[in-house]
N, C-alpha and C positions, 0 to 999 in steps of 0.2 A: 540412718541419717535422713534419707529423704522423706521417710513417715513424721519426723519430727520439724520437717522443714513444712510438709502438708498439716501438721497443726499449727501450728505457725498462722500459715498462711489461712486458714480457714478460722481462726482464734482470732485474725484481723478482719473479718467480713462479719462480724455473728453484731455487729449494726446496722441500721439500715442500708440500703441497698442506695450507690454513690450518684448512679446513672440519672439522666432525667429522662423523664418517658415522655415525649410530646404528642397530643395526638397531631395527625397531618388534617387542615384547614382547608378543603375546598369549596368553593364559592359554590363550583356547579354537581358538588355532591349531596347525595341524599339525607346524607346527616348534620349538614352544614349548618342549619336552623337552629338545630338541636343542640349542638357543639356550641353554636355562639351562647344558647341561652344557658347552657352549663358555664359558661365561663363567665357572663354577665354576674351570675347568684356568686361564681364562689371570689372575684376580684371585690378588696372590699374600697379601691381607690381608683377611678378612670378620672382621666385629666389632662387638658393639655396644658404644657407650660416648658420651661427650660430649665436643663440641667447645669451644673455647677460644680467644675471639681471641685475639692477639699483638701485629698491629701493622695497618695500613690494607688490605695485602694478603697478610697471614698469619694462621694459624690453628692449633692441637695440639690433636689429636685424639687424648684417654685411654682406652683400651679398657678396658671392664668386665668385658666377655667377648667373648674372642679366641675362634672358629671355626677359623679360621689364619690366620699371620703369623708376625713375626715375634720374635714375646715381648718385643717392646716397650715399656717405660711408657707412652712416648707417642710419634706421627709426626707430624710436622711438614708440614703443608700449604698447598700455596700456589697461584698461579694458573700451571699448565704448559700447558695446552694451549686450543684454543678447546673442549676436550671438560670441561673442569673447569667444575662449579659454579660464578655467579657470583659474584661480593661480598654482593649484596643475599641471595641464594641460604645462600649461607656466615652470611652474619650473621643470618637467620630460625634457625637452627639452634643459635646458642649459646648454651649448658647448659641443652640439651633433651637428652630421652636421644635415639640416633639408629642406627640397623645401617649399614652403608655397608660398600662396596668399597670396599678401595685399590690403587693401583697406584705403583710407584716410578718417579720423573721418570727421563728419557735425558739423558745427557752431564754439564752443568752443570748439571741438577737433579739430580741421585744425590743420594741421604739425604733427597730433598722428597716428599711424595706428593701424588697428586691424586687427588680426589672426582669421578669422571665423571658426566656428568650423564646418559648412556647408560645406566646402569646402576643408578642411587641416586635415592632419591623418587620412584620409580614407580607408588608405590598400594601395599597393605597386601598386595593379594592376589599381587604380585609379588616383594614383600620377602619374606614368609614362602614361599614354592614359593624364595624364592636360599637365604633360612635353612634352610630343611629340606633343601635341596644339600650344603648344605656338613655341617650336622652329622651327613651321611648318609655325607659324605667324612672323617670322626671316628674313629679307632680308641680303643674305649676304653684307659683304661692301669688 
């Protein structure tokens, strides 16, 4: 019984792994340069603007000012991954102004975004070292 209860249970894991792996953000560590500039390449939306519930487990997020992205009105956010902000998380934030990462859902989330919490409400002195990344990443026109 319990050998069939342990396939089971490992016949529910043989998808990816549920966890989010964050790395830790320090201003005054050695890799902190490093880490912002991995994260600058792989966000493909930085922005500040305000958020909008929807519905219980939805959110639109209106940019004010877009860093990059996708010149969007607005992106549509929701709960994708255990790395997304949560509800309580998501709902302290609406229509406050707020900068945030996005990133575009995989598969059956295409056109969703999500709020990581890896990366978004880390403290002022982390937001502004992503915002000076990116608008460093800015070409003027």
């Amino acid at each position: 019984m319990k050998a069939a209860i342990g396939l089971l249970f490992l016949a529910g894991w043989s998808g990816p792994v549920l966890a989010c792996d964050c790395i830790r953000l320090d201003p005054k560590g050695s890799r902190f340069e490093s880490d912002l500039d991995r994260i600058a390449e792989y966000y493909p939306v930085a922005a500040e603007g305000v958020l909008e519930k929807e519905g219980p487990y939805a959110w639109r997020f209106s940019p004010t000012r877009e860093y990059r992205g996708r010149g969007k009105r607005s992106y549509p956010i929701t709960l994708i991954s255990d790395c997304t902000l949560g509800p309580q998380e998501l709902a302290a934030l609406v229509g406050k102004p707020v900068f945030v990462l996005l990133v575009e859902g995989p598969g059956d989330h295409q056109g969703n975004y999500e709020i990581s919490r890896c990366v978004n409400l880390l403290g002022a002195d982390i937001e502004n070292a992503l915002r000076a990344r990116f608008m460093g990443a800015c070409t003027p026109r």
